[in-house]
N, C-alpha and C positions, 0 to 999 in steps of 0.2 A: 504494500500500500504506500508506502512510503518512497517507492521507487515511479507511484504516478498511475497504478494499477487501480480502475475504478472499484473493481465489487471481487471479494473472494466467496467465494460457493464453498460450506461447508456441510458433508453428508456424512459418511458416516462416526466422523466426531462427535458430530452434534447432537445423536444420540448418544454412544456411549462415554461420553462426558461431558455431562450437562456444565459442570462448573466451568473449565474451558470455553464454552460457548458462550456463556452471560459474562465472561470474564473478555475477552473479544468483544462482545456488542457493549459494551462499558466502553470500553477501548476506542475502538473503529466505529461503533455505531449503527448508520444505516448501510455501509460498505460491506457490514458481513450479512450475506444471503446464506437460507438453507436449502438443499435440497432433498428435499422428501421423497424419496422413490416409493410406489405404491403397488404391494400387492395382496389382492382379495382384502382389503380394507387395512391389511397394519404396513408398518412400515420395514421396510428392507434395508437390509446395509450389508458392506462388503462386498458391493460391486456385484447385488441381488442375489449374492450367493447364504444369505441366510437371510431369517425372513423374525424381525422381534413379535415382541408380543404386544407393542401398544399397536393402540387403533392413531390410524393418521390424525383422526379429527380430533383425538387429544394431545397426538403428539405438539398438531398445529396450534390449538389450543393455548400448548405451554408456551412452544415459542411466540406467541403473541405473548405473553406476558413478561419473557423475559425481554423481550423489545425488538424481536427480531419481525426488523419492514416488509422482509422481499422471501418469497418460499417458490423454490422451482418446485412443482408437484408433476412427476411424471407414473404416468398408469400404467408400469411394466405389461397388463395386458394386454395393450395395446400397443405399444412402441414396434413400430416400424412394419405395421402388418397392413397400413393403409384402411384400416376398417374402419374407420370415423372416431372417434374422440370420445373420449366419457363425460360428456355434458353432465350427466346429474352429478357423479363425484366432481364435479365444479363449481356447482349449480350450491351443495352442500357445503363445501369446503368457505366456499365465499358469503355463505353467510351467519357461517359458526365463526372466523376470522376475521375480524378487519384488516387485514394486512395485502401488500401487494403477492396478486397469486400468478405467477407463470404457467400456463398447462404443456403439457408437454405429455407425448402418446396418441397415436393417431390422429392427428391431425392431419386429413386428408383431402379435404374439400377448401373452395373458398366458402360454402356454406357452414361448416366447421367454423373458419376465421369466422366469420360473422357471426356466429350464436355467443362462440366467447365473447367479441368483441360487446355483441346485448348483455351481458353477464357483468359488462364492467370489469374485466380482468385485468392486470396490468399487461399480460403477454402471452403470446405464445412461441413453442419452438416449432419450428417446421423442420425436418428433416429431411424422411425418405417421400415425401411429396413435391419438395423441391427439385429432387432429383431425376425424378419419374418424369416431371411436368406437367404432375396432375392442380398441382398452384402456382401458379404464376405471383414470384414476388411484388413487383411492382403493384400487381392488382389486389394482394393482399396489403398492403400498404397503404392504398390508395382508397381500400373498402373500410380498414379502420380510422383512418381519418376523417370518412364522412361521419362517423359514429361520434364523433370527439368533437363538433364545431358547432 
């Protein structure tokens, strides 16, 4: 951060030490993001190779109270299969949270882009639809900023 680095993403720290991670968001503030990887409702860590025992929506929960702004929430069951987006775990997540939520996991359409974008989300990631060219960047871009004016 100090070298001019805007946001570090912290995943599987951030569950198994909590103190570390309010000790950072004391620190750096809104610079530290989390990322929540999501499967069948709890949260994953080690790079999805094990799977805890909280539920997302408390894990998200706590991190709102420890101060943490920004939560990348990615729906491992989803990620990279092009099937559409998990709207309702979005839909839920944003409004148990106050916080900025990135969705990330199929996001496949521009009609996707746009349901987050009605959802009020701070973001999404596009991956393998970018790739495909089943969304055209520019036009997702260009679809959430009508949403924003």
């Amino acid at each position: 951060l100090d070298a001019g680095v805007f946001r570090v993403i912290l995943g599987t720290a951030a569950v198994q030490n909590p103190a570390f991670l309010e000790e950072m968001v004391r620190k750096y503030g809104e610079k530290i993001a989390v990322g929540v990887d999501i499967k069948d409702g709890r949260v994953a860590i080690k790079g999805w190779t094990e799977v805890s025992e909280e539920s997302c929506f408390a894990f998200c929960e706590k991190l709102q109270k420890i101060g943490v702004k920004t939560i990348i929430c990615t729906d491992i069951s989803k990620d990279g299969l092009l099937s559409g987006t998990n709207l309702e775990l979005y839909r839920q997540l944003s409004e148990k949270c106050k916080v900025d939520i990135v969705a990330s996991g199929g996001v496949t359409t521009l009609d996707d882009v746009k349901k987050l974008a009605e959802m009020k989300l701070y973001g999404a990631i596009l991956g393998k639809a970018l790739y495909t060219g089943n969304i055209d960047l520019a036009a997702a871009v260009t679809l959430t900023k009508e949403g924003n004016e």
